[in-house]
MARMARBA-752394 format. One record per residue (C-alpha): residue in three letters; x, z, y; residue number from 0. Coordinates in steps of 0.1 Angstrom, whole numbers, m for minus. Last residue first. Layout:
+-----+-------+-------+-------+-----+
!   r !    c1 !    c3 !    c2 !   k !
+-----+-------+-------+-------+-----+
! ALA !     X !     Z !     Y ! NUM !
...
+-----+-------+-------+-------+-----+
REM end
This chain:
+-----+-------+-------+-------+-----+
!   r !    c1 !    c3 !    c2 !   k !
+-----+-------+-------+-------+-----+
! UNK !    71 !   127 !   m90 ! 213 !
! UNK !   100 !    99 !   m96 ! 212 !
! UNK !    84 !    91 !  m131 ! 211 !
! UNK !    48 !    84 !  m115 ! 210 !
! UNK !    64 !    59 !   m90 ! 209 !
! UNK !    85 !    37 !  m112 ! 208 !
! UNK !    50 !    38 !  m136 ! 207 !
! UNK !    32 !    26 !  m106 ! 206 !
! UNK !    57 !    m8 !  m102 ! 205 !
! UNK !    55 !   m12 !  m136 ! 204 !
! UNK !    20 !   m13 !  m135 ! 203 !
! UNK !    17 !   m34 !  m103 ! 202 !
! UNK !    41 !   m61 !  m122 ! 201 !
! UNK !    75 !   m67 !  m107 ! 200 !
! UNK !    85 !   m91 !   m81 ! 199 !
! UNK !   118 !  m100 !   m64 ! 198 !
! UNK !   117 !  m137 !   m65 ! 197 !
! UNK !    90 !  m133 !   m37 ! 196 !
! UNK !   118 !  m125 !    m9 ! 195 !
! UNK !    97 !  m105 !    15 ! 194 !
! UNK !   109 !   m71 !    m4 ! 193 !
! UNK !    94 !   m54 !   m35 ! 192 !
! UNK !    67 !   m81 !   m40 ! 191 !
! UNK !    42 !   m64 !   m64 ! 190 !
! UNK !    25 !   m87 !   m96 ! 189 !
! UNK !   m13 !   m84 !  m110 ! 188 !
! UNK !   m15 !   m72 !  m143 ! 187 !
! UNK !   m24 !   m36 !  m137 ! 186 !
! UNK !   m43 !   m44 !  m109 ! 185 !
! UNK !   m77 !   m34 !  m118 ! 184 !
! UNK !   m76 !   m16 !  m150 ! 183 !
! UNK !   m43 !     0 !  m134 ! 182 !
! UNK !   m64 !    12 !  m106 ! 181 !
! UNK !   m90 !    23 !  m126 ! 180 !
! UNK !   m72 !    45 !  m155 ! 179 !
! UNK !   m50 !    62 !  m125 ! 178 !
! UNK !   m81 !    72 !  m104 ! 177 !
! UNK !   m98 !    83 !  m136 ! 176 !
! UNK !   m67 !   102 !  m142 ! 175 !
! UNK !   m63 !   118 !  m110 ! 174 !
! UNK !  m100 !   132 !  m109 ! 173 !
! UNK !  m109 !   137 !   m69 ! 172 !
! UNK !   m92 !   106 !   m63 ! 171 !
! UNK !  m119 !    87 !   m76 ! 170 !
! UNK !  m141 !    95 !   m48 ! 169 !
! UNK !  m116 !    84 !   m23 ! 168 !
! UNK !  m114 !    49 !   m39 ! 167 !
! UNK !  m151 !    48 !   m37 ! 166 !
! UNK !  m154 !    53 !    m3 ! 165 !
! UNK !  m122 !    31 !     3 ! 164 !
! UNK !  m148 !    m2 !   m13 ! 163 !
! UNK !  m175 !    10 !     9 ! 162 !
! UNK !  m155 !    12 !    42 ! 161 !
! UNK !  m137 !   m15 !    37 ! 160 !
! UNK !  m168 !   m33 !    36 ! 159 !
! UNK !  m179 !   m18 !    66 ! 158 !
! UNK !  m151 !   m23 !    84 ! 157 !
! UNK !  m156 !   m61 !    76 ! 156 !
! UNK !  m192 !   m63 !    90 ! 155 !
! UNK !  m182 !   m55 !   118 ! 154 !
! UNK !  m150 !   m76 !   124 ! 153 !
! UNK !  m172 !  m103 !   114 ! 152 !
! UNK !  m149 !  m133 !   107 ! 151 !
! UNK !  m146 !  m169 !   123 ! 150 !
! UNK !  m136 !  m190 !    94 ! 149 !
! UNK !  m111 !  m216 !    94 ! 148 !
! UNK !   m99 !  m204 !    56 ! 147 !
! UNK !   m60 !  m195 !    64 ! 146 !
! UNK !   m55 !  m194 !    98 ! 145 !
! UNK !   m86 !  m177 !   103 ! 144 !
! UNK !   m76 !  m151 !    79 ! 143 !
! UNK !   m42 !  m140 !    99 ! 142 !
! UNK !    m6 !  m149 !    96 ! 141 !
! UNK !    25 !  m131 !    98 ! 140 !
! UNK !    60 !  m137 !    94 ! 139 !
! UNK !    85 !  m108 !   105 ! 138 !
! UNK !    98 !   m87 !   136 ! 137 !
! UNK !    92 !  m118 !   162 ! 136 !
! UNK !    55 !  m116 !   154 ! 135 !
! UNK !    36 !  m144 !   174 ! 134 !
! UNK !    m1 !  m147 !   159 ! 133 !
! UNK !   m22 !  m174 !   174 ! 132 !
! UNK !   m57 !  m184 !   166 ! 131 !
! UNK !   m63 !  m144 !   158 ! 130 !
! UNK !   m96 !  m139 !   138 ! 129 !
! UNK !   m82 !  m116 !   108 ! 128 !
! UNK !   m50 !   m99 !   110 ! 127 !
! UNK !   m61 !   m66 !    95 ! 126 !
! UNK !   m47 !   m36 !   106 ! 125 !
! UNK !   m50 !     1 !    91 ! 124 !
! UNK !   m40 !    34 !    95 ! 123 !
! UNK !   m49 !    66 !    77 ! 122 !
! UNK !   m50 !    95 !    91 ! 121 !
! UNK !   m50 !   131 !    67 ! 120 !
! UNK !   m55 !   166 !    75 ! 119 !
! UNK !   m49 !   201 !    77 ! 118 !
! UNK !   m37 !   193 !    40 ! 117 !
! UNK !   m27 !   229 !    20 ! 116 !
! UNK !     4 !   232 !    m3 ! 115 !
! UNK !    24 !   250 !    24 ! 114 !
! UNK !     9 !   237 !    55 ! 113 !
! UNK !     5 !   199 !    65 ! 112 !
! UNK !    m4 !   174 !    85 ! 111 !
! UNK !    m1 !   136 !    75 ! 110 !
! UNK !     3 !   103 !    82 ! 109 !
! UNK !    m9 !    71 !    62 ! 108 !
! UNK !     0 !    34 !    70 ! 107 !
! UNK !   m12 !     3 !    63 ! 106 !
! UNK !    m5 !   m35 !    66 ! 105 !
! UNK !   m27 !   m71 !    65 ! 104 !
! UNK !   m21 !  m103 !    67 ! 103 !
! UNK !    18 !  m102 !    63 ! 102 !
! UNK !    29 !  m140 !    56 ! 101 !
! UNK !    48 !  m143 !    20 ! 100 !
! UNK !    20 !  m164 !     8 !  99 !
! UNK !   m11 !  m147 !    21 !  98 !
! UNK !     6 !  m109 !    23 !  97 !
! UNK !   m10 !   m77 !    19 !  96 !
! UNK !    16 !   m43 !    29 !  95 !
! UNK !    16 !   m14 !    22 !  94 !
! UNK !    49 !    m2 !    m1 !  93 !
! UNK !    48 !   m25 !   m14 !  92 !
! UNK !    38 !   m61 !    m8 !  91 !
! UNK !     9 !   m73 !   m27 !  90 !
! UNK !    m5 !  m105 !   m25 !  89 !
! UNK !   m32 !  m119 !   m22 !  88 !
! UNK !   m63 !  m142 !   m36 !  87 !
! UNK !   m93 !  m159 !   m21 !  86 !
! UNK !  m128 !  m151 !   m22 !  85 !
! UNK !  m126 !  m142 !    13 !  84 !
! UNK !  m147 !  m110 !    12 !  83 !
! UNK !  m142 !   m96 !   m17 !  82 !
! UNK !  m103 !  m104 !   m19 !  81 !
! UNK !   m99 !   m92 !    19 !  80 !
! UNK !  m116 !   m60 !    12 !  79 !
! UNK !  m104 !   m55 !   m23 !  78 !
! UNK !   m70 !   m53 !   m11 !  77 !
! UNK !   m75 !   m33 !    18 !  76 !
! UNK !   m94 !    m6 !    m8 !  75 !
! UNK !   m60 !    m9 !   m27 !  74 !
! UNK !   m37 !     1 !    m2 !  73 !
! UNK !   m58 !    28 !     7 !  72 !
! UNK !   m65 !    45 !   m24 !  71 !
! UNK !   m25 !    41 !   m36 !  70 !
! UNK !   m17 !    57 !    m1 !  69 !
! UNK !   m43 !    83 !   m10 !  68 !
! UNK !   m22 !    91 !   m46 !  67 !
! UNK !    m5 !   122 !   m34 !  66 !
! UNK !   m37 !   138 !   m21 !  65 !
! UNK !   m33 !   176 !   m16 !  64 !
! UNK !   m65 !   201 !   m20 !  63 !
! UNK !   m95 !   207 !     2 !  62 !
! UNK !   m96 !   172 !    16 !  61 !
! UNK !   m95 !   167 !    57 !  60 !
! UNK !   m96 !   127 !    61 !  59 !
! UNK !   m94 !   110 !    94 !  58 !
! UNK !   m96 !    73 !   100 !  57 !
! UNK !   m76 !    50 !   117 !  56 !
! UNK !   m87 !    16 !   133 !  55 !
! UNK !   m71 !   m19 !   142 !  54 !
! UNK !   m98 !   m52 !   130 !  53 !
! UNK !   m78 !   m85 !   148 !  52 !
! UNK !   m96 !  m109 !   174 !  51 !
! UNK !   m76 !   m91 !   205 !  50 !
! UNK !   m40 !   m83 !   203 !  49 !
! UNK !   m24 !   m58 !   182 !  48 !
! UNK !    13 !   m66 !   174 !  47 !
! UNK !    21 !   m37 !   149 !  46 !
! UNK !    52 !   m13 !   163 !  45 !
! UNK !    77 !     1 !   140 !  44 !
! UNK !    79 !    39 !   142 !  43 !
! UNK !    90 !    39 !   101 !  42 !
! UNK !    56 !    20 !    93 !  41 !
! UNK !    35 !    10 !   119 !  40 !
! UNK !    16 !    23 !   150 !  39 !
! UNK !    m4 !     1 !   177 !  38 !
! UNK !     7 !     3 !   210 !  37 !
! UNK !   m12 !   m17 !   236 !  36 !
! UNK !   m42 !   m17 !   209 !  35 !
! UNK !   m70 !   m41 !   202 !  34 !
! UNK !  m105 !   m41 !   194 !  33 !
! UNK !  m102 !    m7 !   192 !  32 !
! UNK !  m120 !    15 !   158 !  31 !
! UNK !  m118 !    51 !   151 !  30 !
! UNK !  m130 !    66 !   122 !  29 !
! UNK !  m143 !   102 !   115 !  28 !
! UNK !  m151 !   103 !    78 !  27 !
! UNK !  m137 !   140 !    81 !  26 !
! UNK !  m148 !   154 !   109 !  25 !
! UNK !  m133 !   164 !   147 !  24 !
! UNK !  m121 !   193 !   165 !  23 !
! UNK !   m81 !   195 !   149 !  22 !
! UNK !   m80 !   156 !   150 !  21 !
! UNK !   m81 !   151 !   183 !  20 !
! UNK !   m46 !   141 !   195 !  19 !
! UNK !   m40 !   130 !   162 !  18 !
! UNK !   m68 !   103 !   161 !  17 !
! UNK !   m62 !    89 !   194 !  16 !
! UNK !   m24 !    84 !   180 !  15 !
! UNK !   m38 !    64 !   155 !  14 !
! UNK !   m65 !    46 !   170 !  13 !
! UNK !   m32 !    35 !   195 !  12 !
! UNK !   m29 !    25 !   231 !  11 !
! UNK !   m65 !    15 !   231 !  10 !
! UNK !   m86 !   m11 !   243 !   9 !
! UNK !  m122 !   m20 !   236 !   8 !
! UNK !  m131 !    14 !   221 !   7 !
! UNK !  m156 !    18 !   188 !   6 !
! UNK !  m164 !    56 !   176 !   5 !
! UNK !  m171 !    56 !   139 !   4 !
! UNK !  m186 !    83 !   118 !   3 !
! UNK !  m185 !    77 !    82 !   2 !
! UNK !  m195 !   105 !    57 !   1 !
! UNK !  m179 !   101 !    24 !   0 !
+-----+-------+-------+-------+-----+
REM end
């Protein structure tokens, strides 16, 4: 994976940037905003996007359909925050990370495409990382500052999600390595299925439920 990012102070959305130009531009293209007027969430729901959070969106054009990519993603964030932090989260499917039922970091991934070909992929994310003060009326939130008093380098933390998604993306060339390795790693580990935490189920379980309704 080639990166090339383009960095903007403000935008209304790096996802809505991204569409607008993704027919002219390469894969690895990512676009980064130190904060967005209108950032994109799941099922048209808005994600607060003020300054001292890491918003971006990157484009992916892969020669054959990728029905595991949100897996990819979701996972790369993971390992992101976990790598960096040294502290540990939890999952909130479908895309979500949560630091004790408070959303730290969400995901989204939209698509173009014709037949059985992709035009393209862009996939969202937003990390809640420096922000003093986070105000979400929709649901709880929090952000790493909160949590460990540490200013972080939104730099240096694209990057690293940038590493650990390259290798994701990799793997998803052969389906069953990708499979082997994601359960290897979070096999174990438990899924919230809603913000109430008593509804849990192990990631595996929670990938099996997915495989059999393929």
């Amino acid at each position: 994976m080639k990166w090339q990012t383009r960095r903007f102070v403000d935008l209304p959305s790096t996802q809505s940037w991204l569409k607008q130009h993704a027919a002219e531009l390469p894969e690895g293209t990512c676009i980064y905003a130190r904060q967005q007027s209108a950032g994109q969430g799941r099922q048209t729901r808005t994600w607060h996007s003020a300054a001292g959070g890491l918003y971006f969106s990157f484009l992916l054009k892969p020669a054959s359909l990728l029905p595991e990519l949100p897996w990819a993603l979701w996972w790369a964030c993971l390992q992101t925050l976990e790598k960096n932090s040294g502290l540990t989260f939890q999952l909130k499917a479908p895309n979500d990370i949560l630091w004790q039922k408070h959303k730290l970091a969400g995901m989204l991934v939209d698509s173009q495409i014709q037949g059985l070909e992709p035009q393209y992929y862009i996939c969202g994310v937003g990390f809640n990382l420096n922000q003093i003060q986070i105000d979400i009326s929709e649901q709880s939130a929090c952000s790493l500052w909160q949590i460990t008093k540490k200013i972080w380098s939104l730099e240096s933390f694209l990057v690293s999600f940038q590493d650990h998604f390259a290798a994701n993306y990799q793997l998803l060339t052969n389906s069953t390595a990708f499979e082997r390795s994601l359960l290897l790693a979070l096999g174990e580990r438990k899924v919230q299925i809603s913000y109430n935490k008593t509804n849990e189920i192990l990631f595996k379980e929670y990938w099996h439920e997915y495989r059999a309704k393929r």
